[in-house]
VEXTI-793029 format. One record per residue (C-alpha): x, y, z. Coordinates in steps of 0.001 Angstrom, whole numbers, padded with zeros to 6 digits, always signed. Each point is the difference from the previous one (the first is absolute). Layout:
<atoms>
XYZ...
</atoms>
This chain:
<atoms>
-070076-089009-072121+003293+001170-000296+002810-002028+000881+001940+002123+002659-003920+000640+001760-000545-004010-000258+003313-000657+001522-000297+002675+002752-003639-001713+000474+000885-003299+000891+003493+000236+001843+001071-002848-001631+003410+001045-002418+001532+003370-000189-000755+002415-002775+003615+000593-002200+001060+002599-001729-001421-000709-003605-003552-000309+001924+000299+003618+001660+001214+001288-003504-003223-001286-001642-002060+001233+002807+000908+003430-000219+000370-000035-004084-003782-000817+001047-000924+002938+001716+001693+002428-001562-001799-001358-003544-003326-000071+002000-000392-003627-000351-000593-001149+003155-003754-001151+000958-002043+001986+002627+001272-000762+003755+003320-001618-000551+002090+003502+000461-002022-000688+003617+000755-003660+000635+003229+000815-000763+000521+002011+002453-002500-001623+002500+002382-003248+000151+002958+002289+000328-001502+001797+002779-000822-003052+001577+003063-001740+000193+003400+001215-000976+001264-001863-002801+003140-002310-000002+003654+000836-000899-000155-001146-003617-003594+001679-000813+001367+003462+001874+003283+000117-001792-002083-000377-003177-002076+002319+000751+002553+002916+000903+002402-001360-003320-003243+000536-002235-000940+003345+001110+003602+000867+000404+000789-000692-003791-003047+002244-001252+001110+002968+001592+000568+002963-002301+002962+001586+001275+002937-002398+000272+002595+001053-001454+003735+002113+000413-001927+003232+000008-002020-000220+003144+001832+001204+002870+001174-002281+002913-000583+001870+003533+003354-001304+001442+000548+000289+004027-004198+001104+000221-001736-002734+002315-003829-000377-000263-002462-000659+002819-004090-001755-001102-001656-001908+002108-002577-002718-000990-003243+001758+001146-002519-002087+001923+001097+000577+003766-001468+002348+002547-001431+003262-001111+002853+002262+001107+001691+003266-000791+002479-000255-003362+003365-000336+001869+001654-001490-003287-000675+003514-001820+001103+002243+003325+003019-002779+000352+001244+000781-003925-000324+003588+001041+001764+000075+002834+002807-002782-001197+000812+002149-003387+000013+003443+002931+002950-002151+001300+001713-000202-003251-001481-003185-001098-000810-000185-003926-003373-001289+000417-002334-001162-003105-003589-001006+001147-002604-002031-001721-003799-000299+001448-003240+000460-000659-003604+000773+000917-001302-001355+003415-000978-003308+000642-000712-000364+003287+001642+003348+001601-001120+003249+000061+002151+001461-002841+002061-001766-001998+003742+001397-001188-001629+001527-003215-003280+001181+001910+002181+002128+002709+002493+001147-002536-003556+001037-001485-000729+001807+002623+003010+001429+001096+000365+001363-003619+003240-001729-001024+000123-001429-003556+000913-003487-000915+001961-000650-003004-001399-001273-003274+003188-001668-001694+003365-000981+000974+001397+003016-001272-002078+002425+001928+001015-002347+003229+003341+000353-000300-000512+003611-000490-001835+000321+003612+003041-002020+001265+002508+001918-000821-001567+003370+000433-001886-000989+003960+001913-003150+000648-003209-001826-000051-002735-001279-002101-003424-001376-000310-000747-002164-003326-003615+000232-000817-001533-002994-001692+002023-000664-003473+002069-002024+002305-002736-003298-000237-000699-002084-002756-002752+001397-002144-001826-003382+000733-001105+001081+003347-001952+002659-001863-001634-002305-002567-000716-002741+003079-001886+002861+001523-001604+001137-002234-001146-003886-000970-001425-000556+003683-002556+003008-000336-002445+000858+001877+001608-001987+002794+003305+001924+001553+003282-001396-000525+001202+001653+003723-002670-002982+001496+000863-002530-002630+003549+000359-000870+001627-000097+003349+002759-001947-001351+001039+002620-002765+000030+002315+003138+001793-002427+002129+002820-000391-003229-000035+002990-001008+003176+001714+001331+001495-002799-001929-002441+000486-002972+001608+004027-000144+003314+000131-002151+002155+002176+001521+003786-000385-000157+000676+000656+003282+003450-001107+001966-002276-001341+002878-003618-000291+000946-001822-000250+003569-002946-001671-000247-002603-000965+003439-002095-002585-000259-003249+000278+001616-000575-004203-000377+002034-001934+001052-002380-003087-002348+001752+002361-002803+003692-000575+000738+000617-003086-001526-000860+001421-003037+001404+003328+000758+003646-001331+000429-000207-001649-003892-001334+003383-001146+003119+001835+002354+002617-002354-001386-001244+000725-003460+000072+003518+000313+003160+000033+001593+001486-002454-002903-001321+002563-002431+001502+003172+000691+002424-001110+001870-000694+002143+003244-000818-001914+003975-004260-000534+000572-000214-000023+003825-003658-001284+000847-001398+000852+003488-002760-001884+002065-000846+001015+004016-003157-001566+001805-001734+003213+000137-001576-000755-004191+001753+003962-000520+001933+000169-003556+002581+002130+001415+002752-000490+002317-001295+000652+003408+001298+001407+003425-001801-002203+002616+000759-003379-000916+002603-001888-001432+000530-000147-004107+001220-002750-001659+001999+001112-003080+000139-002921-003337+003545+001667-002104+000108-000999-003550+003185+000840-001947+002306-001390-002420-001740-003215-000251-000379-000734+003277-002564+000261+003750+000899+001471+003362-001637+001283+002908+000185+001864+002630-002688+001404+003072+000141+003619+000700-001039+000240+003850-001253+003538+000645+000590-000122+003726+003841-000875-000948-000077+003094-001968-001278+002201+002686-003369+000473-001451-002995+000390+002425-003230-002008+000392-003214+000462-001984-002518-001656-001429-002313-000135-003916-002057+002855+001414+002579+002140+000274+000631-000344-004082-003639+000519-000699-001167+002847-002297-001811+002904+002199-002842+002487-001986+002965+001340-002448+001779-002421-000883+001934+002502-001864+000910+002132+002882+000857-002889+002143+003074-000953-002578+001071+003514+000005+000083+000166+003501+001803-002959-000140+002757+001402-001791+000122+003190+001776+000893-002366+003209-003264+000861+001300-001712-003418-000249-000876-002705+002240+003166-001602+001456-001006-003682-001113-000451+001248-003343+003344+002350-000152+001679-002985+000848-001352-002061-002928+000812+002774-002579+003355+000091+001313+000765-003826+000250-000725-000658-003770+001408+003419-001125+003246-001672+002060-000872-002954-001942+000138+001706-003129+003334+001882+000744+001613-003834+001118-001188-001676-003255+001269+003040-002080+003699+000003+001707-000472+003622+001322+000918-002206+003105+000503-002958+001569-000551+001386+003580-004374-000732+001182+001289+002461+002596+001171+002729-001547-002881-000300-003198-002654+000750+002285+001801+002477+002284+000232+001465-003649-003742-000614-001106-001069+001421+003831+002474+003091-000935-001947+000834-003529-003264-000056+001781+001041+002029+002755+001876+002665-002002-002354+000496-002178+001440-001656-002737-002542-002535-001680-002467+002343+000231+001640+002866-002004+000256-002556-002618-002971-000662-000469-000542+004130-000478+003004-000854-002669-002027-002449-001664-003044+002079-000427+002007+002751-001316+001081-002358-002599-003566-001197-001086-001113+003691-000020+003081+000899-002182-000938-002847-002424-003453+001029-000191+000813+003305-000679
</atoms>
């Protein structure tokens, strides 16, 4: 057995750096022997691994990556918003957040992937909606500029992931890998000036605030990490969130207190999915949606607009985010961001 599985295994001494190296060297040569891509994972899953193991882990995959470098384009003032997955099954307020934060002016660059435990995930309703994601940095920043928003498809995660899944067959790695979910907004490299990320778990944030600090010690941008006692991965309108800042080296925190902000009561039902999940975000950003659930998009596309320096004001971001919806705004760009994909088709 491998040593980074053995380790992992028995809890007993952290896996280093040189022991993740070999491991992957491993997979990627095909040397592993059947079932330890899945006890890999399995002991991840079950327990999230210490400081020394998860900085390892990150600094391995990290150093594989393919497209470091001067040439790849850094998304300065853009703010990203992923949550962890695993929560309630509810609408996808990060993606109608990003939408309605970059119809406020907000450069927004978003990250996600295929449901886990909600009814669509980010790339699923983008999917849907008919809205391309980006293959490549370059084509990213290209979105950016031209729609002042973009969605990075999947070259943003380590090319591990794919081999890992593809070594846990015919078992699914959405059941067995819930801690590559659960990491994966900091798994995604994306050099973004700030990132949002809700935790559904709060069992996860211990490790969560190593893999923050890391990320924010990498590219040099604030991690803010969010946690509320309703399990949702999102900022939410009802009950108190307790925001973890990471920035320069350093932790702060702060609780954003809906009813101080003015918003109104509600509850998880009011963020669950209907028939069309589809229609329910467009309504959503047409101001048409439940009130519970406006309120959430417009608290973390507030959030988004604070951590990007659009403004320092709670107040006056989500008077702005309630003005985008209202107008008409957010959802005339996401007619703009059809338009695009057709136009690139074409």
């Amino acid at each position: 057995m491998h040593d980074a599985v053995a380790a992992l295994i028995a809890q007993d001494r952290p896996v280093d750096l040189p022991q993740w190296r070999s491991f992957w060297d491993s997979l990627h040569d095909g040397a592993l022997r059947r079932g330890e891509s899945v006890a890999l994972l399995a002991s991840l899953s079950t327990q999230m691994p210490g400081r020394t193991t998860l900085t390892a882990l990150l600094d391995s995959l990290a150093e594989r990556r393919p497209q470091q470098g001067a040439g790849r384009p850094v998304f300065e003032g853009a703010v990203n918003i992923v949550g962890t997955g695993g929560g309630p099954r509810t609408l996808n307020i990060s993606t109608a957040a990003a939408l309605t934060a970059a119809a406020m002016g907000t450069r927004v660059v978003k990250t996600g992937s295929r449901a886990y435990t909600s009814a669509l995930g980010s790339l699923d309703l983008l999917e849907r909606l008919g809205i391309e994601t980006a293959s490549s940095y370059e084509q990213t920043h290209e979105m950016l500029e031209r729609c002042g928003i973009a969605f990075a498809g999947m070259f943003v995660y380590p090319a591990e992931l794919g081999l890992l899944a593809r070594g846990v067959l015919p078992l699914d790695i959405r059941r067995l890998g819930r801690f590559v979910n659960a990491l994966g907004p900091f798994l995604a490299d994306m050099p973004v000036d700030a990132q949002l990320t809700g935790v559904s778990d709060p069992r996860l944030v211990p490790g969560l605030r190593h893999a923050a600090e890391h990320t924010a010690r990498r590219t040099g941008g604030s991690v803010w990490l969010a946690t509320n006692d309703t399990g949702a991965d999102e900022l939410v309108g009802f009950a108190p969130n307790l925001v973890r800042t990471y920035e320069g080296g350093g932790e702060d925190e702060f609780v954003l207190d809906p009813a101080a902000l003015g918003l109104g009561p509600g509850s998880l039902e009011d963020l669950r999915p209907g028939a069309d999940p589809v229609r329910d975000v467009l309504d959503l950003l047409a101001g048409r949606g439940r009130p519970a659930a406006e309120d959430a998009v417009c608290l973390n596309a507030a959030a988004l607009a604070v951590a990007g320096r659009l403004t320092g004001d709670w107040h006056q971001a989500l008077r702005g985010a309630r003005a985008v919806l209202n107008d008409g705004s957010a959802l005339a760009l996401v007619d703009r961001l059809r338009r695009a994909t057709e136009v690139a088709r074409a």
